[in-house]
N, C-alpha and C positions, 0 to 999 in steps of 0.2 A: 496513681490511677486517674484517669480524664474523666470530669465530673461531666453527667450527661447533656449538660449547658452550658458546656463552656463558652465565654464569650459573647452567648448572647445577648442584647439588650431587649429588654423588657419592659413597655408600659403598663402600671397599675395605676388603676384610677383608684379614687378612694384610699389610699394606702396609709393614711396616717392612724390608721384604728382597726379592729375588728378581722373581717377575715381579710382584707386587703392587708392587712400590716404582717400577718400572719403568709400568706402569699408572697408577701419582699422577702420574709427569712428563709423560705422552705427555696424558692428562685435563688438567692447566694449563696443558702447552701449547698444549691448544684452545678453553682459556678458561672449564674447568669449576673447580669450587672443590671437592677431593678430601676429603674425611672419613678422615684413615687413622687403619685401626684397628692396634693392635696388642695383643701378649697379654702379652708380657714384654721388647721390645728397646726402651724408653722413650729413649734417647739415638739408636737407629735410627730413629725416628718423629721425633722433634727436627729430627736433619739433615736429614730428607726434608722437612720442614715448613720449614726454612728455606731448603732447596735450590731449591722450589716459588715460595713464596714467598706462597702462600693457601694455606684451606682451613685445616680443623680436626684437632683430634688426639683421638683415641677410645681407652681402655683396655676390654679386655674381654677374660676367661678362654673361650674356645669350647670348652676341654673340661670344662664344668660345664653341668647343664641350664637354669641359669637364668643363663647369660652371653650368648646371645647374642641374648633380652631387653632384658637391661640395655643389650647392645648398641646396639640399636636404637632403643632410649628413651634414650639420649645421645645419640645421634647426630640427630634429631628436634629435643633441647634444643637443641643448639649451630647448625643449619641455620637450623634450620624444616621448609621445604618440600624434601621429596628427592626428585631426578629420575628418581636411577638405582641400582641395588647390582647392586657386580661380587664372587661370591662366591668370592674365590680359595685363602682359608686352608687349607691341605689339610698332611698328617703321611704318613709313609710307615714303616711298622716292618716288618721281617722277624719272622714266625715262623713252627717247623717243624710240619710234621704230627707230629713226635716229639715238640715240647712238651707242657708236663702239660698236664689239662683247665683249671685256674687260670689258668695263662698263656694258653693259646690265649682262652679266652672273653674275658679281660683287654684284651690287643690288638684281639681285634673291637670290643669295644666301644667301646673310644678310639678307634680309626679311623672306627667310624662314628658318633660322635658328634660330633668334628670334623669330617670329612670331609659326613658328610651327612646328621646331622640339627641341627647348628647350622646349613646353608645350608637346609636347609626348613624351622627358626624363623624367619630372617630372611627368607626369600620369604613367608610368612604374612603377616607383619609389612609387607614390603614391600605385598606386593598391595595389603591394607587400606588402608592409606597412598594410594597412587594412586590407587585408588577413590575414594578422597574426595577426592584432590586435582587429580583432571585428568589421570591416568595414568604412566608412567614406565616404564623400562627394567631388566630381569632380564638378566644376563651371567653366568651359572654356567660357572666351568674345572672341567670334566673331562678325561676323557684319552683318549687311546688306548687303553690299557689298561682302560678298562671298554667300549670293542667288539671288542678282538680277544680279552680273558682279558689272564692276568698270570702270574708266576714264580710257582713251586712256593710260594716261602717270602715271597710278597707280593702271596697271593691276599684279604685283606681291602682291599689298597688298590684294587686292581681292581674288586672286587665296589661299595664305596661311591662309586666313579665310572661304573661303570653307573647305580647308583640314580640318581645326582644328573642324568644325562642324560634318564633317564625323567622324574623328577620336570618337569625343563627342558618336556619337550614337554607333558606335562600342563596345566603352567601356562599355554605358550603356545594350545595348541587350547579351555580354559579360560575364559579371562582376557581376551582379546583385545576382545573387545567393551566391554570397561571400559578400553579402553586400554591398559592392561598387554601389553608383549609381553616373551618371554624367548627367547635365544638362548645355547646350548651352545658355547664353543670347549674344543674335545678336540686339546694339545699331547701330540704325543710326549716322547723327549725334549727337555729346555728346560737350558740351561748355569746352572745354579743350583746351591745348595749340596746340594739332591737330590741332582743327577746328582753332584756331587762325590764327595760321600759311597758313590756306586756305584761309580764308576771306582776308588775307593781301594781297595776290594775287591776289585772284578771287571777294573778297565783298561778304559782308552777304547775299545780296542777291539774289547768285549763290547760297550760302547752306542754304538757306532755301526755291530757288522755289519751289521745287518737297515736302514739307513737309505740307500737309493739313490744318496743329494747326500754321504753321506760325513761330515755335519757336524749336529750337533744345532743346535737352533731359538736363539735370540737371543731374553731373555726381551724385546728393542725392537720383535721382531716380532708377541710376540703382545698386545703393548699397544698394537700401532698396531690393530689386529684389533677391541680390545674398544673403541676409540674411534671406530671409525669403526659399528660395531655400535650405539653409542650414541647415533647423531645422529639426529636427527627424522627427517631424509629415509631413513630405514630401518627402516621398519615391516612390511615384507614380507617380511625377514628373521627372520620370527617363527616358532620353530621350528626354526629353520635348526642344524646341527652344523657348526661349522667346521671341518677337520683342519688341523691344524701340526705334521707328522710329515716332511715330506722323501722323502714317499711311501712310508712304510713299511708304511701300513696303506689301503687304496684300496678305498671300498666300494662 
């Protein structure tokens, strides 16, 4: 039976952990050949690579303004032809309205350089690419938290997941007649080393009052999400926000 991906290549950024790594099994499970990228967990990218069992391995720094270029232009060398980019890589820092001006500007800007303007070098990048080669698939993870706002002390993470959702529909009311579509999935919370990091702080159950199911997302759920986002028979999904929040955010 033809798995509904066959052959495709596939950029993931982030992919050495979390719900990107989860994202490269559920993609070779359906027959795509994954690109993962990573930035510094070189031995995390190895296992996934051999856990897989295809696909290629990509280095690239996303908090520099010319990594996630190089990105892209490795990941092109090692393919060829790329079908699809799921832009998952994303950072989460607290900081107060009480920090100095040095540190608050600081954080902004890392956050939105990874968070959302490395993901619209690589949708650039993408686009062009499809345009010339017969089109292909845009999957940008945002979140909840750039539609409903964010915590006092992790309102830049917020704000660069709003962007990157705008950015999403831009490209799809854009693009589409070149083939190119792009669809948004916006995960609440997701059981990853994020949420870990919050619970150690705050307790499980600060991140999961506001969620109805009681339980945050499985990052297997929102990889089945971006793969089935990903198959040809789903071109009308262009545009589309998918919520993975447990209904904590219902628009």
């Amino acid at each position: 039976m033809t798995k509904s991906l066959d052959g495709k290549a596939v950029l993931v950024t982030g992919a050495s952990g979390g719900i990107g790594a989860a994202v490269v099994r559920q993609l070779a499970a359906e027959g795509a050949q994954p690109i993962i990228h990573y930035g510094r967990d070189r031995s995390g990218a190895d296992a996934l690579l051999a856990d897989v069992g295809t696909g290629w391995i990509v280095q690239a720094d996303l908090s520099t303004t010319e990594g996630p270029f190089k990105l892209w232009e490795k990941s092109v060398a090692a393919a060829g032809r790329i079908h699809g980019l799921v832009n998952n890589a994303g950072v989460r820092t607290e900081i107060s309205i009480d920090a100095s001006p040095a540190d608050w500007k600081a954080a902004w800007q890392h956050e939105f350089q990874i968070n959302f303007f490395a993901a619209a070098d690589l949708c650039k990048e993408a686009i062009r690419h499809f345009q010339e080669s017969g089109g292909g698939r845009i999957v940008n993870i945002t979140s909840r938290a750039g539609q409903r706002g964010y915590a006092a002390d992790a309102m830049p993470y917020g704000a660069t997941k709003a962007a990157l959702a705008n950015l999403t529909k831009s490209i799809a009311r854009s693009f589409a007649a070149d083939g190119v579509t792009a669809v948004a999935i916006a995960p609440g919370w997701v059981r990853t080393d994020m949420a870990q990091d919050f619970i150690k702080t705050h307790g499980k159950a600060a991140a999961v009052a506001d969620i109805p199911i009681g339980e945050m997302a499985t990052p297997a759920e929102v990889a089945e999400l971006v793969a089935f986002v990903l198959r040809s028979s789903q071109a009308s999904l262009n545009g589309a926000t998918i919520d993975v929040n447990g209904g904590s955010y219902i628009r």
